[in-house]
C-alpha atoms as an extended CHARMM CRD file, in Angstrom:
* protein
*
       179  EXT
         1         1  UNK       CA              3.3870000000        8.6990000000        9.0040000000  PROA      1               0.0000000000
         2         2  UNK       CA              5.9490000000       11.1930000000       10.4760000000  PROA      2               0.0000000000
         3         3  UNK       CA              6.2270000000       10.9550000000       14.3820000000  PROA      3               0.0000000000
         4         4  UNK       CA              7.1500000000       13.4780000000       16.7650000000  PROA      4               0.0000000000
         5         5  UNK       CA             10.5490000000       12.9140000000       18.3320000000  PROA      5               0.0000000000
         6         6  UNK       CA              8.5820000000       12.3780000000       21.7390000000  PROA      6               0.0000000000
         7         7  UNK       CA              6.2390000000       10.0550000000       19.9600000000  PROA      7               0.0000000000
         8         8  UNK       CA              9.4810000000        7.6450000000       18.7940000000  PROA      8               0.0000000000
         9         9  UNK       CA              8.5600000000        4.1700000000       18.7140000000  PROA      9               0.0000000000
        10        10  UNK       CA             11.0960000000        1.6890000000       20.3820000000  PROA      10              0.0000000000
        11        11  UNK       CA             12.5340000000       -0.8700000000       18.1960000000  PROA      11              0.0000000000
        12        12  UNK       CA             10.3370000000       -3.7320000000       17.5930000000  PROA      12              0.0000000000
        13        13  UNK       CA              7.3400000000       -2.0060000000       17.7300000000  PROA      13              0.0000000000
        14        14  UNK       CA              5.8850000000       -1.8520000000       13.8820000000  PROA      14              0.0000000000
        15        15  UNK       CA              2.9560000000        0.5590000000       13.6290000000  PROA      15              0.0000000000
        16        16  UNK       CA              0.7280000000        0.3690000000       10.4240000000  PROA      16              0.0000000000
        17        17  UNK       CA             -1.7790000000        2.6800000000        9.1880000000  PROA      17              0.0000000000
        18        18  UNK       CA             -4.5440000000        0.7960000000        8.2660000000  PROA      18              0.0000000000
        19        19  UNK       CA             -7.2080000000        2.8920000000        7.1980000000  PROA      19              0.0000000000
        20        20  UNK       CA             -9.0220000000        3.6170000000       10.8290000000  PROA      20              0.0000000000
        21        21  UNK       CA             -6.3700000000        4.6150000000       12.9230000000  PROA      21              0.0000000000
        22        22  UNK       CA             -2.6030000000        2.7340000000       13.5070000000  PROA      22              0.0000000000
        23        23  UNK       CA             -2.2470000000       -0.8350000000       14.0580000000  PROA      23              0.0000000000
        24        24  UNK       CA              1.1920000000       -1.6880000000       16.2380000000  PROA      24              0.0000000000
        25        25  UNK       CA              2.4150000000       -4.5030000000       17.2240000000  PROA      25              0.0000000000
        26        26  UNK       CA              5.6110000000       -6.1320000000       17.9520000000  PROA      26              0.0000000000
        27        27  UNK       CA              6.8120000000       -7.4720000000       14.7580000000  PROA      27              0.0000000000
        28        28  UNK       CA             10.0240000000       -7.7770000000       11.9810000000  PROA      28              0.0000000000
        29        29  UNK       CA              9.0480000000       -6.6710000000        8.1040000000  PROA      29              0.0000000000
        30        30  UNK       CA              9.3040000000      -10.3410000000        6.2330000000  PROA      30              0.0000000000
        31        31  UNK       CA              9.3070000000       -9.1910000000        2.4080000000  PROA      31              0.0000000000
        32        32  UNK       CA              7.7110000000       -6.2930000000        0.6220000000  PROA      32              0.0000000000
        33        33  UNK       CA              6.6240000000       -5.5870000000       -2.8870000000  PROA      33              0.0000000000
        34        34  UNK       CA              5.4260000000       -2.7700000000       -5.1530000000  PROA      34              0.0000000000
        35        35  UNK       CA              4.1450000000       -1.9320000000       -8.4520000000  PROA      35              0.0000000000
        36        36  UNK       CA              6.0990000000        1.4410000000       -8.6470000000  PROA      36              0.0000000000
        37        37  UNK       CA              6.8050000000        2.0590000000      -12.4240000000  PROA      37              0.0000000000
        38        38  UNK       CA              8.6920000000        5.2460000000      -13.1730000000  PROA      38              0.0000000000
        39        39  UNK       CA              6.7880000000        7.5640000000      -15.2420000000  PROA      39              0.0000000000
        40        40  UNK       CA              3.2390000000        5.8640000000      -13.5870000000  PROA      40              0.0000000000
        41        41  UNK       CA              1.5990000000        8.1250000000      -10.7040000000  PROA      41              0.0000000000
        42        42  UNK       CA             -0.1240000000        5.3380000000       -9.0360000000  PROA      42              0.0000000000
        43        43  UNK       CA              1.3930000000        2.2430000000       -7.5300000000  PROA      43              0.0000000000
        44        44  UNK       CA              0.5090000000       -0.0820000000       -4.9740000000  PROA      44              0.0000000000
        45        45  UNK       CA              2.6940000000       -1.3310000000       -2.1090000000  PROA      45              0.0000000000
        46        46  UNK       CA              2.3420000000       -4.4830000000       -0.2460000000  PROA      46              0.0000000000
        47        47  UNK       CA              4.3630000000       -5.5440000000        3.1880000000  PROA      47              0.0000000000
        48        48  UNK       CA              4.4600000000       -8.4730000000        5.3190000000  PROA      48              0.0000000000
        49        49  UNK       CA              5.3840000000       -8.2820000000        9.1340000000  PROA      49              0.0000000000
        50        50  UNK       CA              6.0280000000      -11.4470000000       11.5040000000  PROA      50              0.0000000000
        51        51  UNK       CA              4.2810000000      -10.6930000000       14.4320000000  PROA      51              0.0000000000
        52        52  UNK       CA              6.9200000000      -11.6410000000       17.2460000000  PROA      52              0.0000000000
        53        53  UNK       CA              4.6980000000      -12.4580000000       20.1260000000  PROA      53              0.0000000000
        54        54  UNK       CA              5.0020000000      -15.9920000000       19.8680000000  PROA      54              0.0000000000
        55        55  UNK       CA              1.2790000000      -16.3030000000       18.1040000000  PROA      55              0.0000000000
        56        56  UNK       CA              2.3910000000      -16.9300000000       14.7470000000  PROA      56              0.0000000000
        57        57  UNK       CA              0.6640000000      -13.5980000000       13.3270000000  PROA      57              0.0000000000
        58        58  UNK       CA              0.8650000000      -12.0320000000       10.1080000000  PROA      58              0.0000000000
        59        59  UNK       CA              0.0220000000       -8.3940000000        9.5850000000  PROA      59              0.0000000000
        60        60  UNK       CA             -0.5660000000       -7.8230000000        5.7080000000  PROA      60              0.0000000000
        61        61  UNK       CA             -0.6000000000       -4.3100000000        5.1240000000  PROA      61              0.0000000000
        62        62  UNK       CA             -1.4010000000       -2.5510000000        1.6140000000  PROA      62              0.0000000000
        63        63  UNK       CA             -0.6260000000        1.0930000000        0.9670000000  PROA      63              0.0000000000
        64        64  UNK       CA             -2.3220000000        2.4530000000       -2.6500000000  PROA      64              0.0000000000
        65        65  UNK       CA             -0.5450000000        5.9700000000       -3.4320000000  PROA      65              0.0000000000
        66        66  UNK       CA             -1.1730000000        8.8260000000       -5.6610000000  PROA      66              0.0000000000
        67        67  UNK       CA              1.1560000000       11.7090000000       -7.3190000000  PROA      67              0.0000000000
        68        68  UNK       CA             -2.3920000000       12.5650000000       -8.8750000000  PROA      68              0.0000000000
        69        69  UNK       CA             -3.5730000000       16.0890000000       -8.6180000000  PROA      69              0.0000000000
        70        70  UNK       CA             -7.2230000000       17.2730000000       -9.7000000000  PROA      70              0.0000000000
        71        71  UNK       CA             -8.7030000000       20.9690000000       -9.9380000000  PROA      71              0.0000000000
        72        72  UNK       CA             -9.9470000000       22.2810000000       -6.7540000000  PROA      72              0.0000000000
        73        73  UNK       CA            -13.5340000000       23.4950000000       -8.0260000000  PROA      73              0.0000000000
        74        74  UNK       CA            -15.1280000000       21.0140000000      -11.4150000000  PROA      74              0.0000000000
        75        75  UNK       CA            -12.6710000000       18.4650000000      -11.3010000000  PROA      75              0.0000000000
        76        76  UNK       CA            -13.0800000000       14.7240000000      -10.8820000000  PROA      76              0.0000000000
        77        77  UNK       CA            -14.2480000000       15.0290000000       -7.4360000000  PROA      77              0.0000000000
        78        78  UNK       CA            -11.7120000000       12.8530000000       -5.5640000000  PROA      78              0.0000000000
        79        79  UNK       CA             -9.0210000000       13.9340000000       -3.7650000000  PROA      79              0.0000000000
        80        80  UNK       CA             -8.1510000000       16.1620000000       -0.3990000000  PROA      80              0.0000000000
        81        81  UNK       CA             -8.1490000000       20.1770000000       -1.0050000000  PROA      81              0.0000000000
        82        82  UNK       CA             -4.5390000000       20.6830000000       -0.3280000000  PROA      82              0.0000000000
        83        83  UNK       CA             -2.3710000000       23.6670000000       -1.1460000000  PROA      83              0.0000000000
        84        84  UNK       CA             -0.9170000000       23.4580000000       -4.5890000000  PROA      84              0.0000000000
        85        85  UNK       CA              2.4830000000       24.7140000000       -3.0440000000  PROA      85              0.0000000000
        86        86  UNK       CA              2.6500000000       21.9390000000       -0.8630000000  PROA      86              0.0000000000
        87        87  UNK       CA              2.5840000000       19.0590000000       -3.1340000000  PROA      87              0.0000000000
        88        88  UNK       CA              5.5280000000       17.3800000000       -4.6500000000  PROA      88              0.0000000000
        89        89  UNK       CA              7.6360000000       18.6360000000       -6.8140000000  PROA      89              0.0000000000
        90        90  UNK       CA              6.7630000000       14.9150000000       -9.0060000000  PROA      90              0.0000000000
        91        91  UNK       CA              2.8750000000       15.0950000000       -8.7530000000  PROA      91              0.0000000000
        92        92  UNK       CA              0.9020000000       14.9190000000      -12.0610000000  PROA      92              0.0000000000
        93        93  UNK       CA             -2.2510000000       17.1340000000      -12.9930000000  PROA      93              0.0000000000
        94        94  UNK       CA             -5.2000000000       14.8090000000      -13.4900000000  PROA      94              0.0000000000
        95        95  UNK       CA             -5.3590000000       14.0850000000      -17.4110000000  PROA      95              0.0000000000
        96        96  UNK       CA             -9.0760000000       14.0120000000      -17.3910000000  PROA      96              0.0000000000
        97        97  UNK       CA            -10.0830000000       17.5940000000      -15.5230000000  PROA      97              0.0000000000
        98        98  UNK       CA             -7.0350000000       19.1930000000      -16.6120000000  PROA      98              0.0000000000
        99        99  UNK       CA             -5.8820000000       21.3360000000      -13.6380000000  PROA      99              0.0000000000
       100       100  UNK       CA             -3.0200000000       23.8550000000      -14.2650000000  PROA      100             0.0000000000
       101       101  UNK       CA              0.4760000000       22.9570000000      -13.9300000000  PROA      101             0.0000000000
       102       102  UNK       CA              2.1380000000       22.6740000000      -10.6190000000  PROA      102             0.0000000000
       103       103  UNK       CA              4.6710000000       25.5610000000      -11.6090000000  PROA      103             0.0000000000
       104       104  UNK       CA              1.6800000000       27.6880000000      -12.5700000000  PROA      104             0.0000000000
       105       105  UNK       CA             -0.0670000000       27.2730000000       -9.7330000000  PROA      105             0.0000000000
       106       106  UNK       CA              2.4620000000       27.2840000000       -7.1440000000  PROA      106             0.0000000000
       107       107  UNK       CA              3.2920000000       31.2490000000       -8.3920000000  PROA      107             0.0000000000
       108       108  UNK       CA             -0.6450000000       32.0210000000       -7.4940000000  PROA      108             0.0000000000
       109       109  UNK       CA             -0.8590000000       32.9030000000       -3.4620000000  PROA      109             0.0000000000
       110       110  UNK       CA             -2.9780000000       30.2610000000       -1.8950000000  PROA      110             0.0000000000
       111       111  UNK       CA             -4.0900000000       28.1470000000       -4.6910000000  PROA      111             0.0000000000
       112       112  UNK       CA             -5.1410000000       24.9750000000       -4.2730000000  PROA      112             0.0000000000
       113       113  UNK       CA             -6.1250000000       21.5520000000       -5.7030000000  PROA      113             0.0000000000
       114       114  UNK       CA             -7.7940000000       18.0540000000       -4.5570000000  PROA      114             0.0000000000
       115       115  UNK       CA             -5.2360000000       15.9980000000       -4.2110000000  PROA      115             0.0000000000
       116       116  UNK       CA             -4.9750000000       12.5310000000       -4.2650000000  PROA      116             0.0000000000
       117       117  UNK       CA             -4.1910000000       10.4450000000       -0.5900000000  PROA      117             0.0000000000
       118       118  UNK       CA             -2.5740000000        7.2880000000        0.6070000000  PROA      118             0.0000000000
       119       119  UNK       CA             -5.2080000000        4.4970000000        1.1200000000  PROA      119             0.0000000000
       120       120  UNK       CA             -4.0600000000        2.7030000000        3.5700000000  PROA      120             0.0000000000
       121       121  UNK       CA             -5.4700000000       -0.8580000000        4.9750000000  PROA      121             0.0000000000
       122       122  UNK       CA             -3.8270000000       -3.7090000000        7.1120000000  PROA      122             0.0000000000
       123       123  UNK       CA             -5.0610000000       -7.4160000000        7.7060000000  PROA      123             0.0000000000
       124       124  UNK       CA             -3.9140000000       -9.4800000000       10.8460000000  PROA      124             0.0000000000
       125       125  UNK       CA             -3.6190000000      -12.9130000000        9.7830000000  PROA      125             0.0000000000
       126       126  UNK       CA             -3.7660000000      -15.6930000000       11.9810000000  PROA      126             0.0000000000
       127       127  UNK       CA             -1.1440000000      -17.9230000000       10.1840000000  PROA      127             0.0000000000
       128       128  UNK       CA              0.8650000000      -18.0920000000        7.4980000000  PROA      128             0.0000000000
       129       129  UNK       CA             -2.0200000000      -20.2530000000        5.7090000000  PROA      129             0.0000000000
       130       130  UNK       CA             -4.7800000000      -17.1010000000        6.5460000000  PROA      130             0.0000000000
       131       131  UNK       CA             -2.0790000000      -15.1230000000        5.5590000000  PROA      131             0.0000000000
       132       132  UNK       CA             -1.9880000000      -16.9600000000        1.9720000000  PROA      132             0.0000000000
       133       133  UNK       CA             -5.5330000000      -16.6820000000        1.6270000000  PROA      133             0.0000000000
       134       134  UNK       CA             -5.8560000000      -13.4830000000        2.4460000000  PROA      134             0.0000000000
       135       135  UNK       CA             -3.7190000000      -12.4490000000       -0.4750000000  PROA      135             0.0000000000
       136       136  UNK       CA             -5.4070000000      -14.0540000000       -3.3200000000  PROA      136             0.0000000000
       137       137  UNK       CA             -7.1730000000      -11.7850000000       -5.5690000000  PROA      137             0.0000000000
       138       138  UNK       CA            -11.3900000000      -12.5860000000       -5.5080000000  PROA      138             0.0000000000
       139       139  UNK       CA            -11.9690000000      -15.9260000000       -8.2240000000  PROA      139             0.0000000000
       140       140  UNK       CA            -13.6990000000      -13.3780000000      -10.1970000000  PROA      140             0.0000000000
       141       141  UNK       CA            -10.9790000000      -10.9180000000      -10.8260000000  PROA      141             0.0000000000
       142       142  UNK       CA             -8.4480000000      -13.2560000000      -11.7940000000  PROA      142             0.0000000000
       143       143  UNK       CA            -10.6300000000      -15.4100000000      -14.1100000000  PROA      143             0.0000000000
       144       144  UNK       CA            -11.9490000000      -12.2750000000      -15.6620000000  PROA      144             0.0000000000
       145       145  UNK       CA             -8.7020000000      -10.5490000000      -16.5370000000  PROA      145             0.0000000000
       146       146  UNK       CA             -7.1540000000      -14.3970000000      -18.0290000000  PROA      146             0.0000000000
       147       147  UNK       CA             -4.9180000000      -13.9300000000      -14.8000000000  PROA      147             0.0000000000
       148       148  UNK       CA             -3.9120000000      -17.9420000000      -14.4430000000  PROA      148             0.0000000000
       149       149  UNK       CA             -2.4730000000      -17.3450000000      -11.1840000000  PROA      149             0.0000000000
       150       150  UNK       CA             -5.0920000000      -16.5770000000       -7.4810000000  PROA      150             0.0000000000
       151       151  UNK       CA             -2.1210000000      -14.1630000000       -6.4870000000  PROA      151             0.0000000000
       152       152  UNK       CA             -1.2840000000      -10.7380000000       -8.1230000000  PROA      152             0.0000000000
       153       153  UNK       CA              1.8930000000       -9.9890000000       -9.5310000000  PROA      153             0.0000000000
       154       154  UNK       CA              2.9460000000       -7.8160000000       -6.8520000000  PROA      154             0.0000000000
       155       155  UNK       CA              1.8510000000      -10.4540000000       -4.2420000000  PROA      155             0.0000000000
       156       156  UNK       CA              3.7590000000      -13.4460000000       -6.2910000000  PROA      156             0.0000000000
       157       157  UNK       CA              6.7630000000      -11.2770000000       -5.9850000000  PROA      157             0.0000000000
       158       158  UNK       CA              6.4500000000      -10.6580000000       -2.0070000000  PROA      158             0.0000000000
       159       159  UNK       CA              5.6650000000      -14.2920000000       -1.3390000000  PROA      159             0.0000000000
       160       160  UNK       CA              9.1530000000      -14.9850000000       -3.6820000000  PROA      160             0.0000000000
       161       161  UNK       CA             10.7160000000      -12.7060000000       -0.8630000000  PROA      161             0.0000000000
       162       162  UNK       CA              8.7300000000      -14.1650000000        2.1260000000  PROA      162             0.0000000000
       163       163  UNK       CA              9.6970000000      -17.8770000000        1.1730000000  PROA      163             0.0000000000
       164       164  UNK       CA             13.2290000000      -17.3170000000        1.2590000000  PROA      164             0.0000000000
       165       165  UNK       CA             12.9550000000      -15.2430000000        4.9740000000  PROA      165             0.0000000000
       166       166  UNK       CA             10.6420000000      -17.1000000000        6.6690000000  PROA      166             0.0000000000
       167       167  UNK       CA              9.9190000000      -20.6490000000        7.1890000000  PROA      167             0.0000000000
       168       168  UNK       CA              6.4130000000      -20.7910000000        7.8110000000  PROA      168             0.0000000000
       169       169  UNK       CA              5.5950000000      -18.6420000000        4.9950000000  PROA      169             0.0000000000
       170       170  UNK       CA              7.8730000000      -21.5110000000        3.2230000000  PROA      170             0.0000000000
       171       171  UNK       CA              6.0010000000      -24.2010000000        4.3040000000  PROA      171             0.0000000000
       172       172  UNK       CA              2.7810000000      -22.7700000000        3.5710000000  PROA      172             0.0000000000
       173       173  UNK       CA              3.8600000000      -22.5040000000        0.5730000000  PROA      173             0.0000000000
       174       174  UNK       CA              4.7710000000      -26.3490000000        0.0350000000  PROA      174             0.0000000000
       175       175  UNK       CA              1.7680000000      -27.3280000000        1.1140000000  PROA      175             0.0000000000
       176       176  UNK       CA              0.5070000000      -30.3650000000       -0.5990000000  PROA      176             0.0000000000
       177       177  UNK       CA             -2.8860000000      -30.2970000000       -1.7570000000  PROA      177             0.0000000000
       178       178  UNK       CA             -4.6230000000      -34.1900000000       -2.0050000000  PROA      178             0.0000000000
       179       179  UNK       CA             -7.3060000000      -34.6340000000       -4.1730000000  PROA      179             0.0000000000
């Protein structure tokens, strides 16, 4: 999200998208994690912010992006019409609807194609426990896909981070289990 120079936010003030609007908050960024792979146009991004009011908040916020273009008229019927020439230079033509390279169609005036957008969406967790929780994958994904692990790779690799900056994300994390 770009802000207006009026609009700057002062420092300690985080402000998420999360899908309905912008969550802010006073916070610090604890870890963060993607699954950017060069060469792959989608990826998933995961961040963890402290909330520094003294609550013990977490604000888990997931961003899914997209270098994935699609043809304007009979294509896969996802995306935002956007004009072709203002896409990145990196984005990919759909593989499935076939749209016309980027370089074709940035040399015809006013073309355009569905492009794919950020999905954004932001949790506030009540502790670093909630927080935990909130970040397993549902039983039936990872049992389905022989995952043996409730937390995705991406998420294993942010609470790696996390454990090592915070110490109730630590402790949560040591958390003995009795039977």
């Amino acid at each position: 999200m770009t802000l207006a120079a009026s609009d700057e936010v002062p420092a300690g003030i985080i402000q998420v998208p999360d899908g309905s609007g912008v969550l802010e908050f006073n916070g610090r960024l604890v870890a963060e994690a993607s699954t950017a792979v060069p060469g792959k146009p989608r990826w998933t991004e995961i961040r963890l912010y402290a909330v520094t009011d003294g609550t013990g908040r977490y604000v888990l916020a997931r961003t899914g992006r997209s270098l994935v273009y699609h043809k304007a008229e009979g294509g896969c019927s996802r995306g935002v019409r956007t004009q072709a020439a203002s896409l990145p230079a990196e984005s990919v033509p759909c593989q499935y609807c076939k749209p016309r390279a980027l370089a074709i169609l940035a040399m015809l005036p006013g073309s355009s194609v569905s492009a794919e957008t950020d999905h954004n969406g932001a949790e506030v967790c009540e502790s670093a426990g909630d927080m935990l929780e909130k970040l397993k994958m549902p039983p039936e994904f990872s049992a389905s896909n022989g995952i043996g692990s409730a937390y995705s790779e991406p998420a294993l690799r942010l609470l790696d981070e996390a454990k090592n900056s915070d110490p109730a994300v630590s402790a949560a994390l040591s958390r003995v289990r009795r039977l």
